[in-house]
C-alpha positions in Angstrom: -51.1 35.3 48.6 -51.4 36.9 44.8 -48.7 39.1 45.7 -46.5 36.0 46.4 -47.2 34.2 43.7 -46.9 37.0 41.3 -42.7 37.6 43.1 -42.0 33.6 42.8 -43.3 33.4 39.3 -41.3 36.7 38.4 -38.0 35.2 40.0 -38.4 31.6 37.9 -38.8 33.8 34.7 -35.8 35.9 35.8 -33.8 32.3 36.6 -34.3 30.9 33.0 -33.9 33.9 31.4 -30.5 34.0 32.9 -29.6 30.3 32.4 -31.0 30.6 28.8 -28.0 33.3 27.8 -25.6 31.0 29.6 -25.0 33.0 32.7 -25.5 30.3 35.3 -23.8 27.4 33.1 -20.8 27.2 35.6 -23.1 27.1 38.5 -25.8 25.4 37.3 -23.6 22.6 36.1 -26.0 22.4 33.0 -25.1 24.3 30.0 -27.7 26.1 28.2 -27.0 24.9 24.2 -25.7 21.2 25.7 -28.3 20.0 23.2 -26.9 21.9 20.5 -23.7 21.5 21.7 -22.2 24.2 19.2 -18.4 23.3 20.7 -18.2 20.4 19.1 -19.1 22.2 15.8 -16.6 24.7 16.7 -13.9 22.0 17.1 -14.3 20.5 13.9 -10.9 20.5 11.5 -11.7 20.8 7.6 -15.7 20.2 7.5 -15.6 21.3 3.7 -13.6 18.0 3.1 -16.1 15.8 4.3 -17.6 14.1 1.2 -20.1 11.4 0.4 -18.5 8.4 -0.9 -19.8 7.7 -4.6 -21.1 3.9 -5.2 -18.6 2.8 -7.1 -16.4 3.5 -4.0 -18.4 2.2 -1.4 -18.2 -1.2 -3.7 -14.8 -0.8 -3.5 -14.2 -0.5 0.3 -16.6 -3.8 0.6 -13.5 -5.6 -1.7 -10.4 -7.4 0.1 -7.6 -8.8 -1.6 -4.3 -9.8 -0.6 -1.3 -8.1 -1.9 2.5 -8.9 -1.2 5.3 -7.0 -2.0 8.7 -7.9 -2.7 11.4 -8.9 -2.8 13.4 -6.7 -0.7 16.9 -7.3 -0.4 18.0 -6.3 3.0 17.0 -4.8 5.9 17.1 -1.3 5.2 15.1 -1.9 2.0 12.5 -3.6 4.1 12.6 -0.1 6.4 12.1 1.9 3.9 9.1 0.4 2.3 7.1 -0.8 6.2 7.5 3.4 6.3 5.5 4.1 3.2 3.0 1.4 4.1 2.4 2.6 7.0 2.0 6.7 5.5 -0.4 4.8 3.0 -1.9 3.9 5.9 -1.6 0.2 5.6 -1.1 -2.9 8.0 1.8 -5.8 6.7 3.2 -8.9 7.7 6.8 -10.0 6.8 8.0 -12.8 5.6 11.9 -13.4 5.6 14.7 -16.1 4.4 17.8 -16.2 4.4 19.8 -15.7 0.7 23.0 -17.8 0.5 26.0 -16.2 -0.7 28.5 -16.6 -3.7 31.7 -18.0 -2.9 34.2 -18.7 -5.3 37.5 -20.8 -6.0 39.6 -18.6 -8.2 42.9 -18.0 -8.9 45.4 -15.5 -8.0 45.5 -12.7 -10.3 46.9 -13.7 -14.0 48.6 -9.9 -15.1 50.8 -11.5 -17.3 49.1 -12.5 -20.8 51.4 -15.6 -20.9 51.1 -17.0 -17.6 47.2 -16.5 -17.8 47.5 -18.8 -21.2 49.3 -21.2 -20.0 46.9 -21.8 -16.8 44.5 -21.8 -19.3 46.1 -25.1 -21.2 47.0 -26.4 -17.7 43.0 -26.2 -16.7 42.4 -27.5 -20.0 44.2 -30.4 -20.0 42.8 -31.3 -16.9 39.3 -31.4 -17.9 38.6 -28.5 -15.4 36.0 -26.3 -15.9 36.9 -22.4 -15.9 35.5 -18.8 -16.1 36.5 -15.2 -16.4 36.2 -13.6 -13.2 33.4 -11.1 -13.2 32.2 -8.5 -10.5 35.5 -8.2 -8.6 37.2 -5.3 -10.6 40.4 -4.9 -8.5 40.8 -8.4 -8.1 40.4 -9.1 -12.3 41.9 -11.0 -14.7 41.5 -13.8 -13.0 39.7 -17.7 -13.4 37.0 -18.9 -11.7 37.2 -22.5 -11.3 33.9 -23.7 -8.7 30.9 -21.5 -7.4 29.8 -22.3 -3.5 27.4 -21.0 -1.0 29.7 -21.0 2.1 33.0 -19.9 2.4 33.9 -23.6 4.1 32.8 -25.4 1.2 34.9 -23.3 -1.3 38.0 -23.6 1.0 37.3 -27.3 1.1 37.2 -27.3 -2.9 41.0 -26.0 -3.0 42.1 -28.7 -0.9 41.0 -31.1 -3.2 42.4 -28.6 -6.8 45.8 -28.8 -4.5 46.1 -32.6 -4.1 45.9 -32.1 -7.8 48.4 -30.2 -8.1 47.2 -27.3 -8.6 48.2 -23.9 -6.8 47.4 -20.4 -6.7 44.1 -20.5 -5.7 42.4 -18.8 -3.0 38.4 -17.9 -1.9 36.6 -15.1 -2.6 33.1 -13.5 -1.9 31.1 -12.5 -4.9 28.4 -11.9 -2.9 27.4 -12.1 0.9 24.5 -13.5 2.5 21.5 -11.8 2.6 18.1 -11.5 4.4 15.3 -10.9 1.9 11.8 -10.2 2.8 8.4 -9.9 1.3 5.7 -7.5 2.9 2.4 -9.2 2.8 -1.4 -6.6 2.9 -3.6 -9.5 3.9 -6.6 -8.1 4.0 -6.7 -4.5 1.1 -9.8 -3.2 0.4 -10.7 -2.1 -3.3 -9.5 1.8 -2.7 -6.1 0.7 -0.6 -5.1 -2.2 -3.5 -5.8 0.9 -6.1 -3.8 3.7 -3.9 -1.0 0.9 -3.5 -0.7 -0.4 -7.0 -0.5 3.1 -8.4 1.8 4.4 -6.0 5.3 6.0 -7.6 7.1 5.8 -4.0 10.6 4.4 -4.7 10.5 2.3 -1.6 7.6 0.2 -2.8 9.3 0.3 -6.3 9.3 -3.8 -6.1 5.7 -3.9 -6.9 3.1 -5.3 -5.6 1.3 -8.8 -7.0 -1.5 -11.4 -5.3 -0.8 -13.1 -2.7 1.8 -16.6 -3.2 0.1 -18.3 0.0 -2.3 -17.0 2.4 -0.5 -15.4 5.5 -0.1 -18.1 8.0 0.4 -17.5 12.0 3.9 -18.9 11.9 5.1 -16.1 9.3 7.0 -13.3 11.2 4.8 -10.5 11.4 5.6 -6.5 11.9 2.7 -4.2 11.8 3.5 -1.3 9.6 0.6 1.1 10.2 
């Protein structure tokens, strides 16, 4: 009966000893260190980086603020800066409208110094009001008589020059419509607002500034992080 007991106590020892070194993990089904579980030391990325966040930061992550930015004139523009927001690691809203364009009622192009004066006295005498044009180079000298902000009003604005009398004129676009957005941070904490304001990306080179009007659910939204 000693004998016995002396063999089964020996085999136990011999057992643990062997699940101890990690021998019978893959049949035991219960890995020796699993309450140390050293893999998941093993498997972390960059521990030196890890670093206790001073109090004047912590104070700062308990801050929110909203921040929009914008203009931004276009679409691409908009692209551009829901890319760096998002690498910043930053969530946005949009807002959008719609810019009207320039359309203007000018005349045909006045090469000639002496025909360009005498429209000049003609326009004049007429109590109509004129302009250099400006920002068409190939279409210059020229007069612009009327600014609109749709091509159908401008046309409709030479009709009535014509029943004057007047001719020459035609329409052109100074500058097309437009989608213009803002990118609105609703909720930045103290360390994001900082990292944001200070940023020197070019594609948040409209700046940033509080908040116009709190982000409403109507707004057309687009996360960017």
């Amino acid at each position: 009966m000693m004998r016995a007991l002396v063999i089964v106590l020996l085999a136990v020892n011999a057992l643990f000893f062997a699940w101890s070194r990690g021998w019978l993990d893959t049949v035991s089904g219960v890995p020796a260190d699993g309450g140390r579980e050293p893999q998941r030391l093993a498997a972390q990325q960059h521990p030196e980086r890890i670093q206790p966040l001073a109090a004047s930061a912590v104070a700062a992550l308990a801050q929110r603020s909203c921040l929009e930015l914008g203009p931004l004139d276009g679409d691409a523009a908009l692209a551009a800066a829901q890319a760096a927001l998002k690498a910043a690691g930053a969530e946005a809203q949009v807002r959008s409208s719609e810019q009207p364009g320039v359309w203007v009622v000018a005349t045909i192009r006045l090469a000639d110094p002496d025909f360009r004066a005498r429209k000049e006295a003609t326009y004049k005498q007429l109590r109509i009001a004129f302009e250099p044009l400006d920002g068409l180079p190939a279409e210059q000298p020229a007069f612009v008589l009327s600014r609109h902000e749709g091509q159908a009003e401008a046309a409709a604005e030479i009709g009535v020059l014509e029943r004057r009398g007047l001719k020459g004129l035609r329409v052109l676009a100074l500058k097309a419509p437009q989608a213009r957005h803002s990118l609105v941070v609703a909720q930045a904490d103290g360390l994001l607002a900082a990292r944001l304001m200070a940023s020197k990306d070019p594609a948040l080179a409209a700046g940033f500034r509080a908040c116009s009007a709190a982000p409403t659910a109507s707004a057309a939204s687009s996360a960017a992080g």
